[in-house]
Residue frames relative to the residue before (quaternion, step in Angstrom):
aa qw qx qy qz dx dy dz
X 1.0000 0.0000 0.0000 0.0000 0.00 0.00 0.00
X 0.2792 -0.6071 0.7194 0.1894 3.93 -1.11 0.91
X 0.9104 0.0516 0.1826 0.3676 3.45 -1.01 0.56
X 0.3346 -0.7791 0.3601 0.3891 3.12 -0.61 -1.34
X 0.2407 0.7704 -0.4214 0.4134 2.85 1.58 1.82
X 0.8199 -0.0543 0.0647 0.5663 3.21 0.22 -1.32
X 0.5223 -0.4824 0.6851 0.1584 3.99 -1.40 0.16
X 0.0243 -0.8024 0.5946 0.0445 3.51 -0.47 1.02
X 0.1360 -0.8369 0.4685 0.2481 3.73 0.15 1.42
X 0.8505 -0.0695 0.3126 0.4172 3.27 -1.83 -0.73
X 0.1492 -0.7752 0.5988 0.1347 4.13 -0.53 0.87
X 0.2529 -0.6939 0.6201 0.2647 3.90 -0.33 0.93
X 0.6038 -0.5183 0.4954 0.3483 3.41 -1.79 1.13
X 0.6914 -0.5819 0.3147 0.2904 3.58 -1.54 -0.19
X 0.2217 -0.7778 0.5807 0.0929 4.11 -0.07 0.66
X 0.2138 -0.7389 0.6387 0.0183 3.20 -0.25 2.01
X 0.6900 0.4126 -0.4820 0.3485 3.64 0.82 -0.13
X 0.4346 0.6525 -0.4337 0.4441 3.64 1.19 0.01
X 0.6521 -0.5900 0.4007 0.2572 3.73 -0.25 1.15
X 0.7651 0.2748 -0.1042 0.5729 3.48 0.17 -1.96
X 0.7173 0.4928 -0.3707 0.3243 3.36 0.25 -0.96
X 0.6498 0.4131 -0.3525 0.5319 4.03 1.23 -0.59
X 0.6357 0.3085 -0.4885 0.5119 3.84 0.98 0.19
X 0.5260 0.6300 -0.4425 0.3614 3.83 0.60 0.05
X 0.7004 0.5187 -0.1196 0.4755 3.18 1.37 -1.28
X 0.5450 0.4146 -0.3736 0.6257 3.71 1.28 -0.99
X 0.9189 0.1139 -0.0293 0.3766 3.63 -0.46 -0.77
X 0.0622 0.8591 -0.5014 -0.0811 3.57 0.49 0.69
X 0.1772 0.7105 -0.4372 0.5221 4.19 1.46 0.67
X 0.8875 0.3564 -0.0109 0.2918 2.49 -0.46 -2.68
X 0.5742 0.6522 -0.2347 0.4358 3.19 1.45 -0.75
X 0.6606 0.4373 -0.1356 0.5949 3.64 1.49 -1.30
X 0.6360 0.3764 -0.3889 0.5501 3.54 0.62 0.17
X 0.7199 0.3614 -0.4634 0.3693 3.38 -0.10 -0.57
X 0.6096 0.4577 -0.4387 0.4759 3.97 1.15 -0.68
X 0.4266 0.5087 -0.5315 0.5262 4.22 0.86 0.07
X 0.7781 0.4253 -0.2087 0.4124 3.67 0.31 -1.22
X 0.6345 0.6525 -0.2573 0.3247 3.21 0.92 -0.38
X 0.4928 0.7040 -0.1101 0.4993 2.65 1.99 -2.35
X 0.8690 0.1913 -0.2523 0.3802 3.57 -0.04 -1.46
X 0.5023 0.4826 -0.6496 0.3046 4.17 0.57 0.39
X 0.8622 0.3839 -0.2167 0.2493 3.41 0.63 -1.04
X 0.6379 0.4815 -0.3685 0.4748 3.54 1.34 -0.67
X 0.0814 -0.7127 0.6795 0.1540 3.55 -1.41 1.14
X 0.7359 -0.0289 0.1008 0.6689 3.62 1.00 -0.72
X 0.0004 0.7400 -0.6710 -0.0460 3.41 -1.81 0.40
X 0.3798 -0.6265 0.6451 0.2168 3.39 -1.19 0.58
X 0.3945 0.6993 -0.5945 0.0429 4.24 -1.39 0.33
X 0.4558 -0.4462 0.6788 0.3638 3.22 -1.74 -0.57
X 0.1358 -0.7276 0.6633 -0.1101 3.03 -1.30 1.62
X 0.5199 -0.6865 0.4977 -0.1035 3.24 -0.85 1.87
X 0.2317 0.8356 -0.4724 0.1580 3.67 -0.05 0.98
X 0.0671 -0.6032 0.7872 -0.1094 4.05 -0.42 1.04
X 0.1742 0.6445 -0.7445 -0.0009 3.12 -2.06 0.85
X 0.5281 -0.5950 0.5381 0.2784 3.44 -1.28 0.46
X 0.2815 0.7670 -0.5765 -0.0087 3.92 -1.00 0.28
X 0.7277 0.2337 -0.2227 0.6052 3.15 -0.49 1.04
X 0.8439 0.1012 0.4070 0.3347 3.14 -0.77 -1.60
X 0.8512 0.3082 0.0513 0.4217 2.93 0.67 -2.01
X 0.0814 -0.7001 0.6164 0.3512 3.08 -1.27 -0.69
X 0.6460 -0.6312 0.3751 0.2090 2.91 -1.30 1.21
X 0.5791 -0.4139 0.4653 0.5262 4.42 -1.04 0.04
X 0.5994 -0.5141 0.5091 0.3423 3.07 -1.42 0.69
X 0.2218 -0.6646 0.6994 0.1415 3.93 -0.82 0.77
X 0.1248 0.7842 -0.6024 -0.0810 3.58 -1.19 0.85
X 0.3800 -0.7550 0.5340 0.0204 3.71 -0.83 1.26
X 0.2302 -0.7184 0.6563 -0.0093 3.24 -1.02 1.11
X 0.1866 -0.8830 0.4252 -0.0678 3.51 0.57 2.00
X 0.1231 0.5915 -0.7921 -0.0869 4.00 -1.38 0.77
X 0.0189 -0.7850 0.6191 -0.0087 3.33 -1.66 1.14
X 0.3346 -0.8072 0.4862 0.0096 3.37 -0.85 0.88
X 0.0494 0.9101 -0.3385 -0.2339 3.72 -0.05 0.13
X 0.6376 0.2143 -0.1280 0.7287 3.50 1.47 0.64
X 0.4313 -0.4202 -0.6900 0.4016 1.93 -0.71 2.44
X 0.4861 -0.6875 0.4754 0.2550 4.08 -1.10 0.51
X 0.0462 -0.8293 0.5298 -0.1715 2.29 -0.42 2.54
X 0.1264 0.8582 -0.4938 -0.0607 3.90 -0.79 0.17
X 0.1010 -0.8423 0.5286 0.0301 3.37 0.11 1.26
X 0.1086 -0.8382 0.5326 -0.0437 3.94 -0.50 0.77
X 0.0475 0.8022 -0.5950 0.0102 3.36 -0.47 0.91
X 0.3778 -0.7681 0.5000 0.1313 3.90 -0.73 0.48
X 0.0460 -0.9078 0.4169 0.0038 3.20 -0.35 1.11
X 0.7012 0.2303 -0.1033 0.6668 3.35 2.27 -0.15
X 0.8498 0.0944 -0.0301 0.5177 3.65 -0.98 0.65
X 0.2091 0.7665 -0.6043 0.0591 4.10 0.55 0.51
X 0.3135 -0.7415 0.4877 0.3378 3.44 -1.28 0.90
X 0.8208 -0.1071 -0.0645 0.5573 3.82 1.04 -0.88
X 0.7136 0.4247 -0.3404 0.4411 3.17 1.13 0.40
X 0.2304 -0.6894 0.5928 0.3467 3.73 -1.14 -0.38
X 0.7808 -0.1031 -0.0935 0.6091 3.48 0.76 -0.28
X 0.1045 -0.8083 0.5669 0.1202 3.20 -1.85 0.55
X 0.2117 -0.8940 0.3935 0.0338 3.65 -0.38 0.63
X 0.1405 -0.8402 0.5072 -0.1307 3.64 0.69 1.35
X 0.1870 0.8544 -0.4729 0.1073 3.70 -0.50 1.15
X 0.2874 -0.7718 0.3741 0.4264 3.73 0.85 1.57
X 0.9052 0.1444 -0.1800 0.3568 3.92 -1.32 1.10
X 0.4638 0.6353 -0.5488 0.2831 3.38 1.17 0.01
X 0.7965 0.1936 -0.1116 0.5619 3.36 0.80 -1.57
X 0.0485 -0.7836 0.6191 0.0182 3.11 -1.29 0.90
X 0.0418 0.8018 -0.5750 -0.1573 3.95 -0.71 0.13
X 0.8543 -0.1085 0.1228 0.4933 3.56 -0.17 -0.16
X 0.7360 -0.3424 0.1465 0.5653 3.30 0.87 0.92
X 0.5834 0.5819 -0.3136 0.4719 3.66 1.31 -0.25
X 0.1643 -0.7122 0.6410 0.2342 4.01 -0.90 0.80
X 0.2783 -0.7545 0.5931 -0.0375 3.08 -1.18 1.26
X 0.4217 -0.7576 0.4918 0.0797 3.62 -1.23 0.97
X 0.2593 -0.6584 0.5230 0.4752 3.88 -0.63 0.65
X 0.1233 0.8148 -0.5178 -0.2295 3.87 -0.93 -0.06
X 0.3234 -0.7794 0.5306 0.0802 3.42 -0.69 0.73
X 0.2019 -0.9128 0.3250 0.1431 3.37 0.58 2.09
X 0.7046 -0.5198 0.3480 0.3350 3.36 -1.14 0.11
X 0.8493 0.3581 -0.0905 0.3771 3.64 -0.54 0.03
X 0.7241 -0.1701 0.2140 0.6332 3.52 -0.87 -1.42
X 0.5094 0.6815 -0.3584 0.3841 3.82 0.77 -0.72
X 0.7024 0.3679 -0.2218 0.5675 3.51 0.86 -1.38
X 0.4899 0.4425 -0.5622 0.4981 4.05 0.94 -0.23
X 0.6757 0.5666 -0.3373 0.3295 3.89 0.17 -1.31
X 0.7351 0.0212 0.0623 0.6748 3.69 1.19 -0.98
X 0.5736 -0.6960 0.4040 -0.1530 2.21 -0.47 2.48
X 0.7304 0.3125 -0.0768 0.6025 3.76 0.38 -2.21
X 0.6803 -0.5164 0.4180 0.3097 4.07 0.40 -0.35
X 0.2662 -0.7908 0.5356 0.1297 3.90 -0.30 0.10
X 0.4027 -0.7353 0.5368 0.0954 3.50 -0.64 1.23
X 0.0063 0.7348 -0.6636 0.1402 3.91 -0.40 1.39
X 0.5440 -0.4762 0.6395 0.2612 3.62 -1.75 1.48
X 0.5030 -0.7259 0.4648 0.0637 3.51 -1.26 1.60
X 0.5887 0.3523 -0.3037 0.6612 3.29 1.60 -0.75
X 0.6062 0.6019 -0.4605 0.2413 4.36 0.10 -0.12
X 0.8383 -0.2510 0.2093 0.4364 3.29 -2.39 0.06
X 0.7653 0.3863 -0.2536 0.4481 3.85 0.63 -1.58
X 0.5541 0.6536 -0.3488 0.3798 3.52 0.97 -0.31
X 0.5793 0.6564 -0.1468 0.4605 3.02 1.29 -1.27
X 0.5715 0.5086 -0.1930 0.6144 3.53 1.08 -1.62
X 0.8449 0.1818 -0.3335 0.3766 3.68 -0.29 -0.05
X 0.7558 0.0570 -0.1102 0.6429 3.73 0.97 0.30
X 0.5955 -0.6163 0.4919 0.1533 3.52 -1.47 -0.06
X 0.7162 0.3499 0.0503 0.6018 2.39 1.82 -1.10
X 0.5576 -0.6365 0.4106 0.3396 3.41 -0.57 1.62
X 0.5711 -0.6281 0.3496 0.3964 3.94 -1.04 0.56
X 0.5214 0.7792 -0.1270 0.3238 2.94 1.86 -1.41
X 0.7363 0.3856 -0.1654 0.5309 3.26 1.41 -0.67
X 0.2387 0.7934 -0.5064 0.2387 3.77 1.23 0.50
X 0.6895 0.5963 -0.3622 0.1944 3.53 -0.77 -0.13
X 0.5785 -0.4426 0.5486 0.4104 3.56 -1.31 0.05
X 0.6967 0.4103 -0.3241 0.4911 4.02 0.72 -0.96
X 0.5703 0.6965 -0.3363 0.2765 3.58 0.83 -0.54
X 0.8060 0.3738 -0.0268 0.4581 2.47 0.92 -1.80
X 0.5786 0.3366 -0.4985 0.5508 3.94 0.84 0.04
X 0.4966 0.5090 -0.6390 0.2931 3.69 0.66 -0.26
X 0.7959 0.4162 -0.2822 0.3370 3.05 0.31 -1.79
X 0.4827 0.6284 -0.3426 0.5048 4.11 0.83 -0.25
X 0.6801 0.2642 -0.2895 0.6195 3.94 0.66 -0.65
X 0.5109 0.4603 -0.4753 0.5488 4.32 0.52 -0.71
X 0.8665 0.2379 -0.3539 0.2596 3.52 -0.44 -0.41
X 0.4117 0.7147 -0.2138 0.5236 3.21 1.71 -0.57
X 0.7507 0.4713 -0.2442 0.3932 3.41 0.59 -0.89
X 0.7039 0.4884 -0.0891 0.5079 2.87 1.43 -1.68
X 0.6843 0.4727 -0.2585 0.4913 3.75 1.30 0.16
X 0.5997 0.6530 -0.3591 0.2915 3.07 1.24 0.02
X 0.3400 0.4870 -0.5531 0.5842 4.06 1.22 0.44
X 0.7432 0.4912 -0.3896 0.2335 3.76 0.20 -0.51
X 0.4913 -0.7115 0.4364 0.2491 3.51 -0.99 1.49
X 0.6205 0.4923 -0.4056 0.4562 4.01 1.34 -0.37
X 0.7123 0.4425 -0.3662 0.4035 3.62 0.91 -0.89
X 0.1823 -0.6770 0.7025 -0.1225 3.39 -1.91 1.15
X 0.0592 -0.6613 0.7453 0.0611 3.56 -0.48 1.11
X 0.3542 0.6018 -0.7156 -0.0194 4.33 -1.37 -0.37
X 0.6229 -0.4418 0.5853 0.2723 2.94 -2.33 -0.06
X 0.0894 -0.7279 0.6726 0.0989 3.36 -0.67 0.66
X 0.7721 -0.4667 0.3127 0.2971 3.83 0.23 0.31
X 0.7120 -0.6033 0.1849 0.3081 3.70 -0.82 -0.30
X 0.2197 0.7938 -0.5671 0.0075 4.16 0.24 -0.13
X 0.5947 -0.6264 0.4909 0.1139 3.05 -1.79 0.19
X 0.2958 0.8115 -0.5029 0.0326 3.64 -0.32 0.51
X 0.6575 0.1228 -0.3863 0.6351 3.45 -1.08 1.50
X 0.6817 -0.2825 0.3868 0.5530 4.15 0.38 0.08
X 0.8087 0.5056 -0.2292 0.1944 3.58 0.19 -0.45
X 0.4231 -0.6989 0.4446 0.3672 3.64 -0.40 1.06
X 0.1285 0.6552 -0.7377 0.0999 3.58 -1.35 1.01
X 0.5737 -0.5397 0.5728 0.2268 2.75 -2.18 1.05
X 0.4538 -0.6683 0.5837 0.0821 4.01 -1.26 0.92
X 0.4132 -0.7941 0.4425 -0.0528 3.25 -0.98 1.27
X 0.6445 0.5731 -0.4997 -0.0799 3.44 -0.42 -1.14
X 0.3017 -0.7010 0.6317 0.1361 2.87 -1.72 0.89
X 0.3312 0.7644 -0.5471 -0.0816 3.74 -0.76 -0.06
X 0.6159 -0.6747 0.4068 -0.0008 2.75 -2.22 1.42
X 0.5064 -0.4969 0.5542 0.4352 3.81 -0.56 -0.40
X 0.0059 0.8051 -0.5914 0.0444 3.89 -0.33 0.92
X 0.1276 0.7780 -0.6070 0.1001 3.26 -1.57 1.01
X 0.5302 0.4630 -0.4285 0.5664 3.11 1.13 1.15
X 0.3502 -0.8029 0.4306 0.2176 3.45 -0.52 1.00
X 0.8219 0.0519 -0.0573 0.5643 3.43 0.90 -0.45
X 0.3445 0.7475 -0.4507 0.3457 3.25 -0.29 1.15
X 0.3350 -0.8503 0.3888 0.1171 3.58 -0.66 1.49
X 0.4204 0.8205 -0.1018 0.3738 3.30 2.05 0.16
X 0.6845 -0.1115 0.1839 0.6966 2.81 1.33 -1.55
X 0.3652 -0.6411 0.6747 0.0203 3.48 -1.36 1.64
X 0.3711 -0.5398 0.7484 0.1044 2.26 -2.31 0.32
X 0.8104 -0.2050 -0.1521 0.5274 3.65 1.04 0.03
X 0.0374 -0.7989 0.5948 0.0807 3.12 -0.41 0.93
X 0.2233 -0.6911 0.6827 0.0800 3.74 -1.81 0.99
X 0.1940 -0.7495 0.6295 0.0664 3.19 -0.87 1.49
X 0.0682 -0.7112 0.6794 0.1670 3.70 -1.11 0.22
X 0.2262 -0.7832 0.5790 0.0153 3.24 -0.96 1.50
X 0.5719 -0.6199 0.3847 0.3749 3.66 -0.46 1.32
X 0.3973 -0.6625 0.5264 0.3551 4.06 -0.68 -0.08
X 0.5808 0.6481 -0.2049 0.4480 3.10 1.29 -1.49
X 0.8017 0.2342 -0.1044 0.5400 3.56 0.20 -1.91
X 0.3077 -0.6373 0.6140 0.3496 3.68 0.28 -0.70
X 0.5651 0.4761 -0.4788 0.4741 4.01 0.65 0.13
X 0.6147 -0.5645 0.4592 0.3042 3.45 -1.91 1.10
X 0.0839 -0.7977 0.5969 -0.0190 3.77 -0.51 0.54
X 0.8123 -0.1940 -0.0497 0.5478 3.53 1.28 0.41
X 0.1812 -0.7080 0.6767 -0.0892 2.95 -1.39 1.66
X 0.1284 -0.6568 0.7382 0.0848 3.34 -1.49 1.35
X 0.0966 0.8294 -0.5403 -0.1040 3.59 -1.34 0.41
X 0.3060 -0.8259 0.4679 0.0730 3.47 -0.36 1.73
X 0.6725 -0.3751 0.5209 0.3684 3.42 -1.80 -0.09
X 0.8887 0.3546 0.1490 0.2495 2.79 -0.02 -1.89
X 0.5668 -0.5797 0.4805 0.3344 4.02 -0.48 0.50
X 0.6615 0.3417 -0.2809 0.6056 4.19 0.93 -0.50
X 0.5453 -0.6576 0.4839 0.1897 4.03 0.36 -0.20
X 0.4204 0.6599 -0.4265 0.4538 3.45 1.60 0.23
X 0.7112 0.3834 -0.3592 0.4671 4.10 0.14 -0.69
X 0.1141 0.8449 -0.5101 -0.1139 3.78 0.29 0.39
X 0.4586 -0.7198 0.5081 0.1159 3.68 -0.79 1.15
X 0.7171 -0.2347 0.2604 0.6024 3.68 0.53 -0.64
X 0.0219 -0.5738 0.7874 0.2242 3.49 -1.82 0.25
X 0.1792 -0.6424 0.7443 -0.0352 3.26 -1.80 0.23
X 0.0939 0.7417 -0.5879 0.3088 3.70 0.32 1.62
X 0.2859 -0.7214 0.6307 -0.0076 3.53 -0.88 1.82
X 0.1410 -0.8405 0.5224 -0.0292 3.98 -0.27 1.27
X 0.8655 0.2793 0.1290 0.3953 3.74 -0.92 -0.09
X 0.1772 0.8028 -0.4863 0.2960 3.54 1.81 0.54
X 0.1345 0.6829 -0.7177 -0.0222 3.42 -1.58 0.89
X 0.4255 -0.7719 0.4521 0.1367 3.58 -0.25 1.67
X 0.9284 -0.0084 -0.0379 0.3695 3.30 -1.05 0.27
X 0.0124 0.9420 -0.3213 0.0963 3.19 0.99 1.35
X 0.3205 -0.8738 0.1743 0.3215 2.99 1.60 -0.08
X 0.2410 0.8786 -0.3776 0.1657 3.20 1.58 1.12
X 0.4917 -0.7228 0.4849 0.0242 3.53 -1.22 1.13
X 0.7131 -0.4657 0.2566 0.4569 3.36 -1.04 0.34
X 0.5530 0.6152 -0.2842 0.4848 3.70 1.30 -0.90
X 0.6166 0.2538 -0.4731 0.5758 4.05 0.57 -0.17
X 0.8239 0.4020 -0.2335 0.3242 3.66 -0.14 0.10
């Protein structure tokens, strides 16, 4: 069990007679870039449920689940929480709408008595302290394109390194669905921290070719788990408009 989000089942070895799976295996890089390339011809927007487990402190926090609209031009990401919010219930992050002194700023609609007190929502700097409180991660960096970007950028830049290992581990299923297995692992020197792993396993949809769910551990056995981040319930090109956001 991860948390108490997702079940990580049984990973079938690799099937070199399986087309993708013998170019996954020869080049497991070359393999993650073309699904980056792949990602931006076809994805203009998507509606899902976004899956979220983090480590703090010690701990890890309740599973947070998000009822997700995304946009990729103008960069839009509206987020609404539907399980375990930490200070918000919804946030809404649109590249240039809000601006304050050179700072992009988020609508956020706070959690609790706060969100009784402000009614219309309260406008917070995207890179700041309260920002911070509702994710780890900067809104700005939401997305299915983000995140293999940022996954090959670091990859790339780790690869002179004798600790870092990208391979294919083969095939498993997550939300019902057949995906290709990752692991990557890094050189680690931070004992607790939800930032940076020591192994992380991506599972790349078969179907979409985009990452739909990333575990990242402490540890070389997968026991210290740092955060998952599993993308559920995806409807692509939904054709959403300035009004869902």
């Amino acid at each position: 069990m991860v948390g108490d989000t997702f079940s990580l089942g049984p990973i079938a070895a690799p099937n070199p007679r399986d087309p993708l799976q013998r170019e996954a295996l020869a080049d497991p890089l070359g393999f993650l870039q073309s699904c980056a390339a792949r990602s931006r011809e076809f994805i203009v927007d998507y509606r899902c449920r976004f899956h979220r487990l983090e480590k703090r402190g010690e701990r890890l926090d309740p599973g947070e689940v998000m009822d997700v609209r995304f946009r990729e031009s103008p960069y839009s990401v509206s987020m609404r929480w539907i399980q375990n919010p930490r200070e918000a219930d919804s946030i809404c992050y649109v590249a240039g709408r809000w601006n304050q002194g050179g700072r992009s700023l988020a609508l956020v609609e706070p959690h609790g008595v706060l969100g009784w007190l402000t009614p219309g929502g309260v406008k917070i700097d995207i890179h700041g302290a309260r920002a911070r409180s509702v994710s780890e991660r900067s809104i700005d960096q939401f997305g299915f394109q983000k995140t293999i970007d940022r996954i090959l950028e670091l990859c790339e830049s780790m690869e002179s390194d004798p600790e870092f290992r990208l391979r294919f581990l083969g095939t498993g299923r997550l939300d019902g669905r057949e995906s290709l297995v990752f692991e990557r692992r890094l050189p680690y020197h931070h004992p607790v921290s939800p930032s940076h792993d020591r192994i992380l396993l991506l599972y790349i949809d078969r179907e979409w070719r985009v990452t739909t769910g990333c575990f990242a551990f402490a540890d070389d056995d997968r026991r210290d788990l740092l955060g998952s981040y599993v993308t559920t319930d995806v409807e692509f090109n939904a054709g959403l408009t300035e009004e869902d956001f």
